[in-house]
Each structure stands twice: as structure tokens, then as C-alpha cells.
MARRONU-526744 format. One record per residue (C-alpha): residue number from 1; residue in three letters; x, y, z. Coordinates in nm, 4 decimals, m for minus. Each point is the difference from the previous one (the first is absolute). Layout:
N
REC num residuo        u        v        w
REC NUM     Ala        X        Y        Z
...
//
This chain:
70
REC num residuo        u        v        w
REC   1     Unk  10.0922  20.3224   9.6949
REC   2     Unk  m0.2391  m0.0170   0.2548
REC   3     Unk   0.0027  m0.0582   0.4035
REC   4     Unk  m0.0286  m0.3213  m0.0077
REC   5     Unk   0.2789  m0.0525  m0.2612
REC   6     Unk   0.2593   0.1877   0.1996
REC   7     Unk  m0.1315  m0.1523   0.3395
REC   8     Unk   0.0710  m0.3608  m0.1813
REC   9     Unk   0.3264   0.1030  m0.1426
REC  10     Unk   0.1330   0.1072   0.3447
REC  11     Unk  m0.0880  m0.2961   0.1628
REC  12     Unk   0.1615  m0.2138  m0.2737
REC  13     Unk   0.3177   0.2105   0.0588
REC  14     Unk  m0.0037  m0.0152   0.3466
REC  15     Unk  m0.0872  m0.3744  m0.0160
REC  16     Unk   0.3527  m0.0585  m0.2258
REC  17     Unk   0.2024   0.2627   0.1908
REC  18     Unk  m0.0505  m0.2224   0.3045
REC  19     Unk   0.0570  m0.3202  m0.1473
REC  20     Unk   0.3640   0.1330  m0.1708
REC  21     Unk   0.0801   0.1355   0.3364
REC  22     Unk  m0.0425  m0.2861   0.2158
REC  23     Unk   0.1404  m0.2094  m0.2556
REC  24     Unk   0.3051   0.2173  m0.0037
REC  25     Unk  m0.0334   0.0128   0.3912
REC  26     Unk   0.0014  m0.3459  m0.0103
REC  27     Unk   0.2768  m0.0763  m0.2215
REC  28     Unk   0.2302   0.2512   0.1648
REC  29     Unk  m0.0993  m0.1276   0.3718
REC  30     Unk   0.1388  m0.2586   0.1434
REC  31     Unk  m0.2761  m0.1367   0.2657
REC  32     Unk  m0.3464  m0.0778  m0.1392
REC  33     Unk  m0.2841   0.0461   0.2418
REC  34     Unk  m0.2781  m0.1973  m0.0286
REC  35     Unk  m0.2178   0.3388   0.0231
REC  36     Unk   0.2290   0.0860  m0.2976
REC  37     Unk  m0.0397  m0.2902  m0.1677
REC  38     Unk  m0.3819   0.0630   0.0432
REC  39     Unk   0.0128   0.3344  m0.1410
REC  40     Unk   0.1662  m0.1263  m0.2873
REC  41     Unk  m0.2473  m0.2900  m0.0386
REC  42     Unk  m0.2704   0.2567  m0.0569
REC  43     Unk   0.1511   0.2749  m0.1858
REC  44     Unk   0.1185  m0.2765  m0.2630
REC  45     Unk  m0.3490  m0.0766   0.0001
REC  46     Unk  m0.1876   0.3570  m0.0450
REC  47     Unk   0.3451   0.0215  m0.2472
REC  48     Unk  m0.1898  m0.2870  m0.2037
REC  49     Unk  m0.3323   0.1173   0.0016
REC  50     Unk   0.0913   0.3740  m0.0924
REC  51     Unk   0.1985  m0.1459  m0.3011
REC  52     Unk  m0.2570  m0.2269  m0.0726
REC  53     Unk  m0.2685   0.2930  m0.0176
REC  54     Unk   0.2260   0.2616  m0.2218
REC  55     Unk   0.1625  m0.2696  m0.2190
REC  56     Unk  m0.2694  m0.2895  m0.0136
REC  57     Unk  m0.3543  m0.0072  m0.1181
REC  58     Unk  m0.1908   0.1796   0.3029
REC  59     Unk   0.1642   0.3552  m0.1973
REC  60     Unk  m0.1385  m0.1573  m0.3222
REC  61     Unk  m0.3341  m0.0264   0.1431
REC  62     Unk   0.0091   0.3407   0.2113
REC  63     Unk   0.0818   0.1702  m0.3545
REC  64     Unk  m0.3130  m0.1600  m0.1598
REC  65     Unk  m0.2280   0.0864   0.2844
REC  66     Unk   0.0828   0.3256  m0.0056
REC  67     Unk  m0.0216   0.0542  m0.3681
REC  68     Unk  m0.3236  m0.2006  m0.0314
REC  69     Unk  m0.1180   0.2992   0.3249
REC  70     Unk   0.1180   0.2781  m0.2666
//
């Protein structure tokens, strides 16, 4: 695994470690800021995209590159 693997993973666990927090925050709170709410907004979001990358065709295509570069 190389830098750039672990640097990605990170931020992809970081990335769903603050969505299920502020969801949880959210859930369990009972006012809802509209900075809150805008924090949310985004983290669902980056949530998306980060799923999108691992479990969606961009990891396909990252594979291939990277085996066609070997």
C-alpha cells in the first residue's frame, strides 16, 4: 500500500466518521442550526462522492490504470 492509498483511505474515513457523527448529533439534538444543517448538507455530499469513488466505477477505472502503469 502506498502513500497515496493510505492518504485516500484516511480521508474516506474521516469523511464517514463526520457524516455518522453529525447525523447522530443531529438525531439526538433537539435544535437544528442552519450552520448545522449546512454542515450536514455537505458532509452528506463528500459522504456520496467518497462512496461513489470506493464502491462505483471511478475504483474500477483507478485499478485498470494502475495495472495498465505496471
Amino acid at each position: 500500500m502506498n502513500t497515496k492509498e493510505i492518504y485516500m483511505y484516511a480521508l474516506g474515513a474521516l469523511v464517514a466518521l463526520g457524516f455518522f457523527s453529525i447525523t447522530f448529533y443531529l438525531i439526538y439534538s433537539a435544535k437544528y442550526d442552519d450552520a448545522v444543517m449546512l454542515i450536514i448538507g455537505a458532509l452528506i455530499s463528500a459522504f456520496s462522492t467518497v462512496i461513489g469513488y470506493f464502491f462505483g466505477s471511478s475504483k474500477g477505472s483507478a485499478d485498470k490504470t494502475e495495472l495498465m502503469n505496471k
